[in-house]
C-alpha beads as a LAMMPS data file, in Angstrom:
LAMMPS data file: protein, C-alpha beads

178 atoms
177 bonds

1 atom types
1 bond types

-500.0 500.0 xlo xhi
-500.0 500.0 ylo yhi
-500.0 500.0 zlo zhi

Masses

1 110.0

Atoms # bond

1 1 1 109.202 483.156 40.131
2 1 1 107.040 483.581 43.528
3 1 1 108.883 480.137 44.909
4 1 1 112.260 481.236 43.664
5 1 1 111.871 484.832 45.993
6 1 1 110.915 482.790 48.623
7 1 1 113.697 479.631 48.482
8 1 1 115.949 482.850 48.043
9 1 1 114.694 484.671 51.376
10 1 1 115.119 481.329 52.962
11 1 1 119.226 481.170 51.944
12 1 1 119.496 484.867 53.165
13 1 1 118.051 484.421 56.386
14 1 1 120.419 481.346 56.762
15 1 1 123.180 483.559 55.935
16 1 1 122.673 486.052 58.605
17 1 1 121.839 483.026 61.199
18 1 1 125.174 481.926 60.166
19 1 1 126.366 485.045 61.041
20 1 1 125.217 486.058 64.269
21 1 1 125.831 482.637 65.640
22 1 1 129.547 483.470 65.056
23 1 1 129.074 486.885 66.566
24 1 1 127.695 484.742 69.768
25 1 1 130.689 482.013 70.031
26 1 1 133.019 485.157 70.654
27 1 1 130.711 486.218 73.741
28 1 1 129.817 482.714 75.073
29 1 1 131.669 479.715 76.385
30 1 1 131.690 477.237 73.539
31 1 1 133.007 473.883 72.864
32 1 1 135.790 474.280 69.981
33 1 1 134.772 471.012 68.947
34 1 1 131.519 471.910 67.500
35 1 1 131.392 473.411 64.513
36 1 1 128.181 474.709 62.553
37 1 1 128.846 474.052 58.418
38 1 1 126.826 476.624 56.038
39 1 1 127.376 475.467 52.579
40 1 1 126.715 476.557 48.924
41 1 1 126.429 474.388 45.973
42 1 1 125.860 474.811 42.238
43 1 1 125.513 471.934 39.652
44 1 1 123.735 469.453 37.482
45 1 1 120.198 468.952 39.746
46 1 1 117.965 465.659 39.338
47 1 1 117.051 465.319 35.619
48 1 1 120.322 466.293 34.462
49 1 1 119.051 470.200 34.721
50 1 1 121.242 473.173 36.142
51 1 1 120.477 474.113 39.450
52 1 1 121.695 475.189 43.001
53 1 1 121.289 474.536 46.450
54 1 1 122.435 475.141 50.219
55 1 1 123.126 473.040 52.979
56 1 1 123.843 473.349 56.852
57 1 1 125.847 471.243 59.023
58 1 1 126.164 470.559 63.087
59 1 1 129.331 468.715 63.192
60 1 1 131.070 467.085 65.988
61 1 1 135.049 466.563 66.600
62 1 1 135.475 463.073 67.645
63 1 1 139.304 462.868 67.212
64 1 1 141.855 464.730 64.947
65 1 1 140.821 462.975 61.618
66 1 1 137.353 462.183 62.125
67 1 1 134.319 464.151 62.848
68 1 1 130.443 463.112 63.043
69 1 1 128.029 465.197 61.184
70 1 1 124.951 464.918 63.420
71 1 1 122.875 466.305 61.456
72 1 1 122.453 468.176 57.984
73 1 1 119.486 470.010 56.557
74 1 1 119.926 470.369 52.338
75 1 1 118.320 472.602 50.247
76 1 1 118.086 472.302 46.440
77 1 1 116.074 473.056 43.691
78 1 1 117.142 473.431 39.225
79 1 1 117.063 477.047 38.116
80 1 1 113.501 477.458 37.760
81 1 1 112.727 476.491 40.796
82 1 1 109.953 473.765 39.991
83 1 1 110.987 470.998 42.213
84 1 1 112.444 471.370 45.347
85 1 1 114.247 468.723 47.024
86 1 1 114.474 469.149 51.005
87 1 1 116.623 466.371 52.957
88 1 1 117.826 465.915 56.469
89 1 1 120.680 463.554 57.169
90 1 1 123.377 462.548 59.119
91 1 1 126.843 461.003 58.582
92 1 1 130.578 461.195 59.111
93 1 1 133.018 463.340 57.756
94 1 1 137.390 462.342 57.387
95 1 1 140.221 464.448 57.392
96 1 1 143.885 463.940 55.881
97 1 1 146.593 465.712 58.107
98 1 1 147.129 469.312 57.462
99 1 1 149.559 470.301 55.245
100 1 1 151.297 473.169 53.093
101 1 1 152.413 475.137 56.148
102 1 1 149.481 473.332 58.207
103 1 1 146.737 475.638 56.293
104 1 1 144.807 473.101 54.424
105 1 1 143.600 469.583 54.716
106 1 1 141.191 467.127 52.425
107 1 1 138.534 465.825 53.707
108 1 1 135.974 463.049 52.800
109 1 1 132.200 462.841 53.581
110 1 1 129.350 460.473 53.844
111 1 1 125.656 461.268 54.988
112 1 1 122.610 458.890 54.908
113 1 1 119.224 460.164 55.535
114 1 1 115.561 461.172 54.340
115 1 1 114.495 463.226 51.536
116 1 1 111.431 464.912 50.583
117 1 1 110.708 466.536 47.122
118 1 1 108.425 468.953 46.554
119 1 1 106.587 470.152 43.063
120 1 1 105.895 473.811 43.189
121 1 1 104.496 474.189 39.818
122 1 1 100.710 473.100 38.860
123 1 1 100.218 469.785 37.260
124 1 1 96.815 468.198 36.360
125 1 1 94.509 466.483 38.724
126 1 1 95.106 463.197 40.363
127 1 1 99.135 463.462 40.395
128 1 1 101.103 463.555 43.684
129 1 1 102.549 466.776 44.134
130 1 1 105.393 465.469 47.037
131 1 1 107.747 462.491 47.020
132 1 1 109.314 460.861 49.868
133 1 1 112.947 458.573 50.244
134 1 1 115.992 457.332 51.174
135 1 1 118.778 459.914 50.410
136 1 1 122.704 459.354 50.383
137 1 1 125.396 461.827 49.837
138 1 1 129.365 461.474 49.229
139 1 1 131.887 464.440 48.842
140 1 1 135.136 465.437 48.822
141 1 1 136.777 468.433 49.195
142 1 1 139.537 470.881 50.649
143 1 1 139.363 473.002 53.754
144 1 1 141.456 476.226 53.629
145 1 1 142.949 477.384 57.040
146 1 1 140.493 476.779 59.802
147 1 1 137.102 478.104 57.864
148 1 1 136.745 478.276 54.442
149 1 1 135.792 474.546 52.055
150 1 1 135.302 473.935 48.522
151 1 1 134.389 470.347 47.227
152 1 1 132.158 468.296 44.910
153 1 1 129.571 466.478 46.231
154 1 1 127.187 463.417 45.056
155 1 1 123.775 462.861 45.775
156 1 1 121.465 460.236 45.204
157 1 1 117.890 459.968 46.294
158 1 1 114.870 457.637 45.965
159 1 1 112.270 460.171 46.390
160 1 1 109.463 459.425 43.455
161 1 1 106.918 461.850 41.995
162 1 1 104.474 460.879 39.543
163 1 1 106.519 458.049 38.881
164 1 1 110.168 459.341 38.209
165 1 1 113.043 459.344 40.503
166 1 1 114.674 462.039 41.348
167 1 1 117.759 460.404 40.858
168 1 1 121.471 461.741 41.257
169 1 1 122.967 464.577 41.456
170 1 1 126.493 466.214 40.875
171 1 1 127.379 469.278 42.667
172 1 1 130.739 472.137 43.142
173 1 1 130.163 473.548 46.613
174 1 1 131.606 476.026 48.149
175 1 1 131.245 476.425 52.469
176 1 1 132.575 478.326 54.747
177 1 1 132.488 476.449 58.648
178 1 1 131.991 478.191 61.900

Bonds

1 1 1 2
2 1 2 3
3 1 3 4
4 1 4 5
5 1 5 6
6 1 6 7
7 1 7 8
8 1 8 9
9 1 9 10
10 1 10 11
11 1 11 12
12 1 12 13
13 1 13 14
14 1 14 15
15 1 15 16
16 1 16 17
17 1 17 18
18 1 18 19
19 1 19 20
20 1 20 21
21 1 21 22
22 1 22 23
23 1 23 24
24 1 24 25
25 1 25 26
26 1 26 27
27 1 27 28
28 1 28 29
29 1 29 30
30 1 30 31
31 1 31 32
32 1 32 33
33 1 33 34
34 1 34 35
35 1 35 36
36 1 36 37
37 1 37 38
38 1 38 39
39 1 39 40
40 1 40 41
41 1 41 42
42 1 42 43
43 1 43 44
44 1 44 45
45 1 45 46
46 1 46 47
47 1 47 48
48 1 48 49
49 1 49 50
50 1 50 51
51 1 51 52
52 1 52 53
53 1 53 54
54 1 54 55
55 1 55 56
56 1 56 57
57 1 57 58
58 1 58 59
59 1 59 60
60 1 60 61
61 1 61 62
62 1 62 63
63 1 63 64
64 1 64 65
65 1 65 66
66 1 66 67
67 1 67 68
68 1 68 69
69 1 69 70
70 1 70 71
71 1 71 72
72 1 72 73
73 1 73 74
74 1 74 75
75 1 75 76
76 1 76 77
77 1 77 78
78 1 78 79
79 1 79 80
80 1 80 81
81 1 81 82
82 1 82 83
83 1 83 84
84 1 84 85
85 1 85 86
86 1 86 87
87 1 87 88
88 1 88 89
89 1 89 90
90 1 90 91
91 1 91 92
92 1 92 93
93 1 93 94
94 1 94 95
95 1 95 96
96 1 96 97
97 1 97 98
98 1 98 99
99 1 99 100
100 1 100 101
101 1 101 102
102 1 102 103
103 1 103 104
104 1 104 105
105 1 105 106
106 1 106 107
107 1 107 108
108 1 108 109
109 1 109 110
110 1 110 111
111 1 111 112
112 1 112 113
113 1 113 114
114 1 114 115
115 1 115 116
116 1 116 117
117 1 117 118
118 1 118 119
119 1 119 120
120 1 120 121
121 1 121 122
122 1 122 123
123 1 123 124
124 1 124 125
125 1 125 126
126 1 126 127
127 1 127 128
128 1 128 129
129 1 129 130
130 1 130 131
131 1 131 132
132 1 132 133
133 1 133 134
134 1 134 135
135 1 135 136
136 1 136 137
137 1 137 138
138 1 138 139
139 1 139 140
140 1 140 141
141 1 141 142
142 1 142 143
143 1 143 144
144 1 144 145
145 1 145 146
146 1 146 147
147 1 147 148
148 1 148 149
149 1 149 150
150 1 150 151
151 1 151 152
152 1 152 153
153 1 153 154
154 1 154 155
155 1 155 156
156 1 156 157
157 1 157 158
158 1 158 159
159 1 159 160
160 1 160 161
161 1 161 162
162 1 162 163
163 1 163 164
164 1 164 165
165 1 165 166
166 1 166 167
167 1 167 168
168 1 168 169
169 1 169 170
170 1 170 171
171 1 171 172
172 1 172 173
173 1 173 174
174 1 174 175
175 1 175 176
176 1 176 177
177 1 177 178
């Protein structure tokens, strides 16, 4: 339970980063093209157990329909919190043209990167308690007006501990971009 508090204090400060970095844009010059992704996602975790997770994104504009994610830090862990899976990525990100009154548009995303997992509970002697690897993600989605995103998103990583994979992942997410 100590490890869930403390993944949970982690999410909550993110939140309120989130939020003062919008209270900032409104007092600074900034580049409309920029745009800072905070993202929530609930699912089936590695394993084929429940769990939940958090993501943020610095993404770039490139042209109307395409935009580079530069980079992503991800979050996730099941329910009771006894693995955690921490990845950083990078990847690109398509939109459809707007439509409905020019309030929403679909989008598509891909993201390649590292992974590390991370066993929080005690195991016996002599196992590794981290696992390092490749990790890919794919998504889809809608955006809503300028800000608010909900989407599924796929994840896949080769991370091993003690000899199993962490494996895939299937996620609903729900985001809300700066």
């Amino acid at each position: 339970m100590k490890h869930f508090k403390l993944f949970f204090a982690i999410y909550l400060m993110s939140v309120c980063i989130g939020a003062n970095a919008q209270s900032e844009a409104g007092k600074m010059p900034f580049d409309p093209r920029y745009h800072f992704l905070l993202g929530t996602k609930v699912g089936a975790y590695h394993y084929s157990r429940g769990g939940f997770g958090t993501n943020f994104v610095l993404e770039k504009e490139v042209q109307k329909y395409l935009a580079w994610d530069i980079f992503s830090v991800d979050f996730s862990a099941p329910w009771n919190c006894d693995l955690v899976s921490i990845g950083l990525k990078t990847g690109v990100r398509g939109f459809s043209p707007r439509f409905w009154d020019e309030q929403i548009r679909a989008f598509s995303s891909l993201a390649l990167g590292y992974d590390c997992g991370i066993i929080t509970t005690p195991i016996g002697p002599g196992t590794a308690r981290t696992g390092h690897g490749l990790a890919f993600s794919w998504g889809l989605g809608i955006q809503f007006l300028e800000h608010l995103f909900v989407g599924y998103d796929l994840e896949y990583s080769t991370a091993r501990i003690d000899k199993g994979r962490f494996g895939i992942a299937h996620y609903a997410k729900l985001g809300w971009r700066f």
